[in-house]
C-alpha positions as CSV (number, residue, x, y, z in Angstrom):
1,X,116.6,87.2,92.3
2,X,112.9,87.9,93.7
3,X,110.2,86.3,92.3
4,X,108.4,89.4,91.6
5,X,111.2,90.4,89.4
6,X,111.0,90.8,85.6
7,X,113.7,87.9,84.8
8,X,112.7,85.5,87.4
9,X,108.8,85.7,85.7
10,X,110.1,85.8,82.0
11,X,113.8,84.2,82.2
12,X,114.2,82.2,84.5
13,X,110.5,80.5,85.4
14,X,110.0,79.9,81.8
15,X,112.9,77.8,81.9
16,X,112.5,76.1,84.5
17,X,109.2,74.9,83.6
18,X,110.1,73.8,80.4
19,X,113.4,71.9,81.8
20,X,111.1,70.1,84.2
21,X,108.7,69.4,81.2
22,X,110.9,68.0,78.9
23,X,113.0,65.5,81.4
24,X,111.4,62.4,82.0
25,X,110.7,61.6,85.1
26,X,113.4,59.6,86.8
27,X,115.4,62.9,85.6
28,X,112.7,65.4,87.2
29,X,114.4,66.1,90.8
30,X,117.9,66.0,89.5
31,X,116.6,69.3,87.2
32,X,115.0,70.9,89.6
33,X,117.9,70.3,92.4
34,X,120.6,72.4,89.5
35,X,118.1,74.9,88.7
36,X,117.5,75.1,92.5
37,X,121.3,75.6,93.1
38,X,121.6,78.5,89.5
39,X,118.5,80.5,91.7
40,X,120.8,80.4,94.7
41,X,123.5,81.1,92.9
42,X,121.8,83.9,91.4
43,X,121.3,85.5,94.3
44,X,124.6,84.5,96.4
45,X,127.5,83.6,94.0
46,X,129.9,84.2,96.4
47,X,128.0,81.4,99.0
48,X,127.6,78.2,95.8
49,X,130.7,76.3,97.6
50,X,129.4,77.1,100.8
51,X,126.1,75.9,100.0
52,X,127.6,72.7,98.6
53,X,129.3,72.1,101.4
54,X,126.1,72.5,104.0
55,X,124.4,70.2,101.8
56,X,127.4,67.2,102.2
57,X,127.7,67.4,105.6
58,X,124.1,67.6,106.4
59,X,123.4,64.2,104.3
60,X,126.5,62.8,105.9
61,X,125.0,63.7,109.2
62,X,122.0,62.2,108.4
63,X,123.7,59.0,107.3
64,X,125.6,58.6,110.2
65,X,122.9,59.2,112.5
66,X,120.8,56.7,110.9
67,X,123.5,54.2,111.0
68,X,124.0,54.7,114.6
69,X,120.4,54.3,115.2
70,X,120.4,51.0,113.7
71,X,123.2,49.7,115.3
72,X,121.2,50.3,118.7
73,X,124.3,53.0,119.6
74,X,122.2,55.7,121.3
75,X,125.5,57.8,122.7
76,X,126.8,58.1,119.7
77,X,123.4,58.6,117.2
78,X,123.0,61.9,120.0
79,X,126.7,63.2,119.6
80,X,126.0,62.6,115.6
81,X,122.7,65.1,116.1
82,X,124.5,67.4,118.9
83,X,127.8,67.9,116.3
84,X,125.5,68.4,113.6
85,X,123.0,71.2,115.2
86,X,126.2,72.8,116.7
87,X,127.9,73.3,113.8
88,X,124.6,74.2,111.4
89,X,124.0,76.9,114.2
90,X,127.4,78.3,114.5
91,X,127.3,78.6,110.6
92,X,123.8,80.5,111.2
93,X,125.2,82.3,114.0
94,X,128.7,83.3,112.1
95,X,126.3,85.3,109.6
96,X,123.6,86.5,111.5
97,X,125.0,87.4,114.9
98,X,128.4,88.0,114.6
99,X,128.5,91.3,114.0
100,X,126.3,92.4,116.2
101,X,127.9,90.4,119.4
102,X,131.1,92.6,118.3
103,X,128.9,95.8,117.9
104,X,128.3,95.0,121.7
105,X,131.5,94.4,122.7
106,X,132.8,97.3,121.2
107,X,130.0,99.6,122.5
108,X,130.5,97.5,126.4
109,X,134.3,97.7,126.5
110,X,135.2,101.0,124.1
111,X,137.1,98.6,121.5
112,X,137.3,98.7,117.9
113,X,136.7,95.3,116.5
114,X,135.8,95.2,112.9
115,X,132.1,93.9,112.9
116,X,131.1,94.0,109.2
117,X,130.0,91.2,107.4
118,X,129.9,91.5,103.4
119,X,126.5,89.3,103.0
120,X,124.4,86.6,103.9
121,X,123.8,83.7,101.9
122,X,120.3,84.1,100.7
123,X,117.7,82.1,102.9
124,X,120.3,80.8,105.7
125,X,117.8,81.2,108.7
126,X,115.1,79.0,106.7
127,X,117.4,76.6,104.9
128,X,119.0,75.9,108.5
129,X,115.7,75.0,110.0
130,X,115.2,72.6,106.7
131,X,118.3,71.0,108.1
132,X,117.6,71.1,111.9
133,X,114.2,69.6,111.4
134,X,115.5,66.6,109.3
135,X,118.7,65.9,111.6
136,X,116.0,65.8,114.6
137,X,113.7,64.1,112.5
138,X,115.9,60.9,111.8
139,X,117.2,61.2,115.3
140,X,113.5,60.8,116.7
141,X,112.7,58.1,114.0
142,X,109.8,60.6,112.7
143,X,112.1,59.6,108.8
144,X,114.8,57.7,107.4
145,X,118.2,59.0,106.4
146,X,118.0,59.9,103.0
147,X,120.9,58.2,101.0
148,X,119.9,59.7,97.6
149,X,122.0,63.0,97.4
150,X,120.1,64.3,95.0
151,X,116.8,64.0,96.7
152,X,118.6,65.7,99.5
153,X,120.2,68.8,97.7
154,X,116.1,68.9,96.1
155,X,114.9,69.1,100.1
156,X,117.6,71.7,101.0
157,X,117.4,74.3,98.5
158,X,114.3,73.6,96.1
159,X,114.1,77.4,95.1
160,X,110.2,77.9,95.6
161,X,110.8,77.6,99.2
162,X,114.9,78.7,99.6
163,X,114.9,82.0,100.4
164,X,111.9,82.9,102.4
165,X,110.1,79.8,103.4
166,X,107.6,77.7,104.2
167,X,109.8,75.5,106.5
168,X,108.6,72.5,104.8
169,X,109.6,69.6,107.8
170,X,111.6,66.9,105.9
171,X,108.7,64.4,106.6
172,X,106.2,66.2,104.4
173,X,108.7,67.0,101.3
174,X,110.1,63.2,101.4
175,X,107.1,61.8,100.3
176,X,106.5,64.3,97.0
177,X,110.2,63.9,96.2
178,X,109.4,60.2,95.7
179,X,106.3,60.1,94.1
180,X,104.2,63.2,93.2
181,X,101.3,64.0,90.8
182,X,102.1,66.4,87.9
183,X,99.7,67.6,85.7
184,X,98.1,70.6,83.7
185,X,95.5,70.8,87.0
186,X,98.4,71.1,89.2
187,X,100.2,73.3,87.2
188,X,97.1,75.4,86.5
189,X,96.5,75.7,90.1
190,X,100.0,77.0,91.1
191,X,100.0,79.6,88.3
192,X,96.9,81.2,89.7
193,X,98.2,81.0,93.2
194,X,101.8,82.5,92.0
195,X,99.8,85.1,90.4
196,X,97.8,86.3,93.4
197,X,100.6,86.3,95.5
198,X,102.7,88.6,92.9
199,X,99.7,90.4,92.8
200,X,99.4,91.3,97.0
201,X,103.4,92.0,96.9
202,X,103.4,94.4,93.6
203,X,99.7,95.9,94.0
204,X,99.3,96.4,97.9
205,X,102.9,95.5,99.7
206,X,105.0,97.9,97.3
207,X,101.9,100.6,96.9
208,X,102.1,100.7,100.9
209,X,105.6,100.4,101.2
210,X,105.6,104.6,99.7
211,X,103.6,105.5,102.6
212,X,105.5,103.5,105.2
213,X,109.3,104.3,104.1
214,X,108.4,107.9,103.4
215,X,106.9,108.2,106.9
216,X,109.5,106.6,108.5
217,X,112.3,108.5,107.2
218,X,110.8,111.5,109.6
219,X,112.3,111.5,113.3
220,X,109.6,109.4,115.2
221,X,109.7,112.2,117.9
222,X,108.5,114.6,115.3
223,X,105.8,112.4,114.0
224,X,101.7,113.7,114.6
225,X,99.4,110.9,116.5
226,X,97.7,110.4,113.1
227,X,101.3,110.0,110.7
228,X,102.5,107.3,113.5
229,X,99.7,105.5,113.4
230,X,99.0,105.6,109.5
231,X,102.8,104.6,109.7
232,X,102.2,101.3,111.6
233,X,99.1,100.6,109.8
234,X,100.5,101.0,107.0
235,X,103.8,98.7,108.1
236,X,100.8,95.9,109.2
237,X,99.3,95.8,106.3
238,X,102.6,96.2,103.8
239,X,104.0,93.0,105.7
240,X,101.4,90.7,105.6
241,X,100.6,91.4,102.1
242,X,104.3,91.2,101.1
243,X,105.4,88.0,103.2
244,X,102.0,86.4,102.6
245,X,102.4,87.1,98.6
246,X,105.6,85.6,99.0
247,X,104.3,82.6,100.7
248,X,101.2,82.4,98.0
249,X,104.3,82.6,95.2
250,X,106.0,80.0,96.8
251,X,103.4,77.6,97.5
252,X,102.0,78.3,94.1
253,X,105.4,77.4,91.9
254,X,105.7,74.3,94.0
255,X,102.2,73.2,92.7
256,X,103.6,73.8,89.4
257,X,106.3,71.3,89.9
258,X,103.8,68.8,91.4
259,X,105.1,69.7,95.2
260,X,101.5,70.5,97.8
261,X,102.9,72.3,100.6
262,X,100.9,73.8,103.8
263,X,99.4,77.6,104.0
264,X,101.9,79.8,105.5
265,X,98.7,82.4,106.7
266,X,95.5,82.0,107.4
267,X,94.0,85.8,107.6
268,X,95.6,86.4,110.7
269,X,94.8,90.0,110.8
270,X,91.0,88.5,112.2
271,X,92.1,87.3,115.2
272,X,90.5,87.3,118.6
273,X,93.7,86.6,120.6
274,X,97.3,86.8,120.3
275,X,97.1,83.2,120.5
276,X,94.9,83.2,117.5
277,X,97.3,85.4,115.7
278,X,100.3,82.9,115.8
279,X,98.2,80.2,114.9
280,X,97.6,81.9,111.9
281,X,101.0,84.2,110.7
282,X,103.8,82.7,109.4
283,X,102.3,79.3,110.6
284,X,105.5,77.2,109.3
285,X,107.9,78.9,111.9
286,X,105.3,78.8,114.8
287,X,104.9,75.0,113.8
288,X,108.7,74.7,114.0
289,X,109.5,76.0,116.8
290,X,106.4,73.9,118.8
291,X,107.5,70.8,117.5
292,X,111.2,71.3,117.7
293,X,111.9,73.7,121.3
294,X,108.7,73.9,123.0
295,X,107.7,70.3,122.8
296,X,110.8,68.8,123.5
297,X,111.2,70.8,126.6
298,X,108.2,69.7,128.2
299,X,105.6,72.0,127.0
300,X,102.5,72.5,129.1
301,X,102.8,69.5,130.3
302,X,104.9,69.6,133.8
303,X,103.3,72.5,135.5
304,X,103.0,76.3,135.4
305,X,106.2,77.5,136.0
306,X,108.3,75.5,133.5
307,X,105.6,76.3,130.8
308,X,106.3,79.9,131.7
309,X,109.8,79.1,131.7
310,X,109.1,77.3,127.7
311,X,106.9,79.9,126.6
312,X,109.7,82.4,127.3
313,X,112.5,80.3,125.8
314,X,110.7,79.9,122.3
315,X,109.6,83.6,121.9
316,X,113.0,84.6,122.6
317,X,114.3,82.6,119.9
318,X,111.9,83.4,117.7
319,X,112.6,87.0,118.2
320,X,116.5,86.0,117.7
321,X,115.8,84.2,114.7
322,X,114.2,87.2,112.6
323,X,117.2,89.2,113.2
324,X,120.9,90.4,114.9
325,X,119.2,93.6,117.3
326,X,118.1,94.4,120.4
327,X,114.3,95.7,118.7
328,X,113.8,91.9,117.6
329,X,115.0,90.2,120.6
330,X,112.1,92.8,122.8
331,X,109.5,92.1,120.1
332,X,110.1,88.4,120.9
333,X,110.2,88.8,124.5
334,X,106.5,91.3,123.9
335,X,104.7,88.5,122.6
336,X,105.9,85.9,125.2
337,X,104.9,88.4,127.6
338,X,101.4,88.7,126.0
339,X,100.6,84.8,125.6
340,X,101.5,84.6,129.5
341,X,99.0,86.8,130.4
342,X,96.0,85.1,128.0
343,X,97.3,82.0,129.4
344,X,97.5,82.8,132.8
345,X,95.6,86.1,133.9
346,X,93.4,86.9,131.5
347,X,92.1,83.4,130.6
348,X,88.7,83.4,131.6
349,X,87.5,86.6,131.4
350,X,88.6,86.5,127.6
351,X,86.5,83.4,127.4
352,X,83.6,85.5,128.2
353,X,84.1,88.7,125.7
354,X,82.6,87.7,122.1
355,X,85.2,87.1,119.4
356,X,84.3,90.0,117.4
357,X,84.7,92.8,120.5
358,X,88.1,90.8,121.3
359,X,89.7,91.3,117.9
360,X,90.1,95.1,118.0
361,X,92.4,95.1,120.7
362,X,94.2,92.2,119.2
363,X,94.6,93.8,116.5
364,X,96.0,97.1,118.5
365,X,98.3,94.6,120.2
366,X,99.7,93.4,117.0
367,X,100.2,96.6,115.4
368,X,102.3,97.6,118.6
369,X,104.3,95.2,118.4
370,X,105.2,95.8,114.6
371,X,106.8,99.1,115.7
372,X,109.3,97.1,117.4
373,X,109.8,94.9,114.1
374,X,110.6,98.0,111.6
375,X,112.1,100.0,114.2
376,X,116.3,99.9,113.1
377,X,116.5,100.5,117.4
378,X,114.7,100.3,120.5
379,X,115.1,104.5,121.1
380,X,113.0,104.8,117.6
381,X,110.9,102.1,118.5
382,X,109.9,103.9,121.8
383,X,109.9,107.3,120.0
384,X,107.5,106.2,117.7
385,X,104.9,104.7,120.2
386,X,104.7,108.1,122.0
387,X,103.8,109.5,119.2
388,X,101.1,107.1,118.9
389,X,100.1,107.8,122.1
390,X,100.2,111.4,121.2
391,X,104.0,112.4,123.5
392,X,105.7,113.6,120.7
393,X,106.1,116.9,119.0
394,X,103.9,116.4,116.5
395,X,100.6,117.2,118.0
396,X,97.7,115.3,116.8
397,X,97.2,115.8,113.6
398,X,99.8,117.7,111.1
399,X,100.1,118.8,107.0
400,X,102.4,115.6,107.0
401,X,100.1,113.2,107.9
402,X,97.0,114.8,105.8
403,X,99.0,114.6,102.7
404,X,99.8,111.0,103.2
405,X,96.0,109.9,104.4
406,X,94.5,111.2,101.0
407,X,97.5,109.8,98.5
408,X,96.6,106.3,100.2
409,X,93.5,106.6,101.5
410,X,92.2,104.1,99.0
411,X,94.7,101.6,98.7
412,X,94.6,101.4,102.7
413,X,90.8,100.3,102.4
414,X,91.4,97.7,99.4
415,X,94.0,96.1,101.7
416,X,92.5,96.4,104.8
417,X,89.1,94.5,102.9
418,X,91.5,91.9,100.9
419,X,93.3,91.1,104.7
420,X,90.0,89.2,106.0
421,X,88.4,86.5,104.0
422,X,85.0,88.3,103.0
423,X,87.1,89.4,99.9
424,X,88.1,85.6,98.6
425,X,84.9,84.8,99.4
426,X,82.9,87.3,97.4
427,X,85.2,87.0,94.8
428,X,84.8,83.1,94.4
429,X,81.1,83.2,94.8
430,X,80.9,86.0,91.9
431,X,82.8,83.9,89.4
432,X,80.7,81.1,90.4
433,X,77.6,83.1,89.6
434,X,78.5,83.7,86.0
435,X,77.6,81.9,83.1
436,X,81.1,81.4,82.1
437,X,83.3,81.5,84.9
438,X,86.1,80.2,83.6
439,X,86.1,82.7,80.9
440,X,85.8,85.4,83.4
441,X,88.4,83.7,86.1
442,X,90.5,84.2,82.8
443,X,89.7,87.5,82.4
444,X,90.6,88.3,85.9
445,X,93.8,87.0,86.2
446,X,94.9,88.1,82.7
447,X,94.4,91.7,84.1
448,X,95.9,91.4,87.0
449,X,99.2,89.8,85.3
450,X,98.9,92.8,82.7
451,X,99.1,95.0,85.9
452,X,101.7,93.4,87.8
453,X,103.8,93.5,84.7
454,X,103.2,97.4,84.9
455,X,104.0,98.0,88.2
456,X,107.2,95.9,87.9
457,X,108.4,97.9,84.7
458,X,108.3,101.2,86.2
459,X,108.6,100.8,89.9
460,X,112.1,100.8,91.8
461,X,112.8,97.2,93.0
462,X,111.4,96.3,96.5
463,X,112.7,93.1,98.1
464,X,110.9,91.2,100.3
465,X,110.5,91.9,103.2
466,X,111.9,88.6,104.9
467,X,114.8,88.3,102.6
468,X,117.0,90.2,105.5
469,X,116.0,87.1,107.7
């Protein structure tokens, strides 16, 4: 069940609020924690028990690593940790990799080994980084071991961050599980947020998503310069709008419940570095991964070649992580390759090119690298930057990609405007220009609910985007 689906935003929201309303507040978590395991179960019957079962032995992990912590047993608090992240990443792996390590062993040594896996539990790449980052957490003393089960079962699988993030680290949850503020400001807040964010995956992610699919289903080869380029552009601008509209969803229904949890993007599409860029996209994961690989391996801290050596590690995990194929493990390995050469080549001369100049070819960058992302394998992938760079058959410019330009001509500039922050800024200095802005703000948000209701009803059902991760 997506959040920008009918009976999530009049069956099963509604219900959920008014559970959480009407239990008083000792009884507040222990809702949320069941309705958190019916949306998971929603979306993965098959996976409840399984997801039971991560939860016990991750809070029995916990517990025995804070116990060996306090008995001054160092040995065995690190084979507690070790077990733990072994067997939480052979789970991960089981699901995600599996059948692709067989797909390679069939395709290396000509055998026949069945590789298919039915289906993934819903979320298990983010809920297993939920995990990781409290077992290493309580190991490195950053928390305590949580011995309520049911604020634990609440960390794991609280449904407004289950199935496509934020990584929320266990520190930053433990506190709002606790002791939070809830309140008709908080709530009013996180309905507006949930509603711009259903409002950039409905109105922009799903509009683009026509152009993009339809373009893709061509042979890459066969594509024009202008149709692989409108393709990618299109891809950019679909993604960020559709994972960022999930993020805004997500962060905005944990207001409601009285959970404040940090931006998951910051308008990356403005920035003047790749450096820049994953400082600002998907912030949660970048944030993860510093504080739990690259740190913890030394960082920048012991020299040039083992940061080369650290960068390189993380980016090709992070290009693991999104996904079980050869296309994500090169986009990871492109953008290790990239902040390298910012870092260490290209350093100072970037230092003396103005910001503005430097974000076009960031931006090219970025869009490159998408091809890779949305590319089902790395022949495609390559066929579709030669067409970009005009070596296919399509020639420059073709019927195809003139028919596509004009149908979403205009819906390319609205998103292109609302992915920098001169549109929220306009936008919030015009309501506050008006006599009655809240009557207005109402207004606004009215409509746009009355049009995501529309485009709901009668378009097919999109995913998101990061629910294959």
């Amino acid at each position: 069940m997506a959040f920008s689906e009918l009976k999530f935003v009049f069956l099963f929201l509604p219900m959920a609020v008014l559970a959480h309303k009407v239990m008083p507040m000792r009884g507040k978590n222990l809702i949320l924690a069941l309705l958190s395991l019916l949306f998971f179960a929603w979306g993965s019957p098959e996976y409840v028990l399984l997801m039971l079962a991560i939860v016990a032995f991750n809070y029995f992990s916990g517990l025995l690593i804070g116990e060996k912590k306090a008995e001054n047993d160092p040995r065995g608090a690190k084979y507690a940790l070790v077990s733990a992240v072994a067997a939480n990443l052979l789970m991960l792996g089981f699901f995600k990799y599996w059948g692709f390590l067989l797909e390679n062993v069939n395709a290396l040594f000509g055998t026949h080994l069945a590789t298919r896996i039915t289906s993934m539990p819903i979320g298990v790449s983010f809920f297993t980084f939920s995990v990781l980052s409290y077992l290493f957490d309580v190991y490195r003393d950053k928390a305590e071991a949580q011995h309520n089960i049911v604020h634990f079962t609440l960390f794991v699988t609280f449904f407004p961050k289950l199935v496509s993030g934020p990584i929320v680290p266990y520190a930053e949850m433990e506190r709002q599980i606790l002791e939070r503020k809830i309140g008709p400001a908080h709530f009013g807040r996180g309905s507006r947020l949930f509603l711009i964010g259903l409002s950039k995956k409905v109105l922009l992610a799903d509009t683009l998503g026509k152009t993009f699919y339809a373009l893709s289903a061509l042979e890459p080869g066969e594509l024009s310069v202008v149709s692989a380029w409108l393709g990618a552009v299109s891809y950019a601008l679909m993604l960020y709008f559709d994972f960022g509209g999930y993020s805004d969803m997500a962060l905005g229904l944990a207001e409601m419940f009285g959970f404040t949890f940090q931006k998951n993007f910051d308008y990356p599409y403005m920035s003047a570095s790749i450096t820049e860029f994953w400082r600002r996209w998907h912030i949660s994961l970048g944030t993860w991964f510093r504080d739990y690989v690259y740190i913890p391996l030394g960082g920048s801290r012991e020299g040039k070649a083992r940061t080369v050596r650290n960068l390189l590690i993380v980016w090709l995990l992070t290009g693991i992580w999104h996904g079980a194929n050869w296309t994500f493990l090169v986009w990871g390995l492109y953008y290790g390759l990239l902040l390298l050469l910012e870092k260490f080549v290209f350093a100072k001369i970037l230092d003396k090119i103005p910001n503005f100049v430097r974000r076009i070819p960031t931006l090219l960058l970025v869009i490159i690298g998408w091809v890779f992302f949305f590319s089902p394998s790395l022949g495609s992938a390559f066929r579709w930057l030669g067409s970009m760079l005009g070596l296919g058959a399509g020639g420059l410019l073709d019927s195809t990609a003139k028919y596509y330009l004009s149908g979403c001509a205009i819906i390319l500039v609205i998103s292109a405007f609302g992915a920098f922050p001169l549109a929220a800024k306009l936008g919030n200095q015009a309501l506050r220009r008006r006599r009655w802005p809240v009557y207005v703000s109402v207004a606004w948000f009215a409509a746009l609910m009355i049009l995501c209701i529309a485009g709901m009803t009668v378009s097919t059902y999109s995913s998101f985007l990061y629910f294959q991760f």
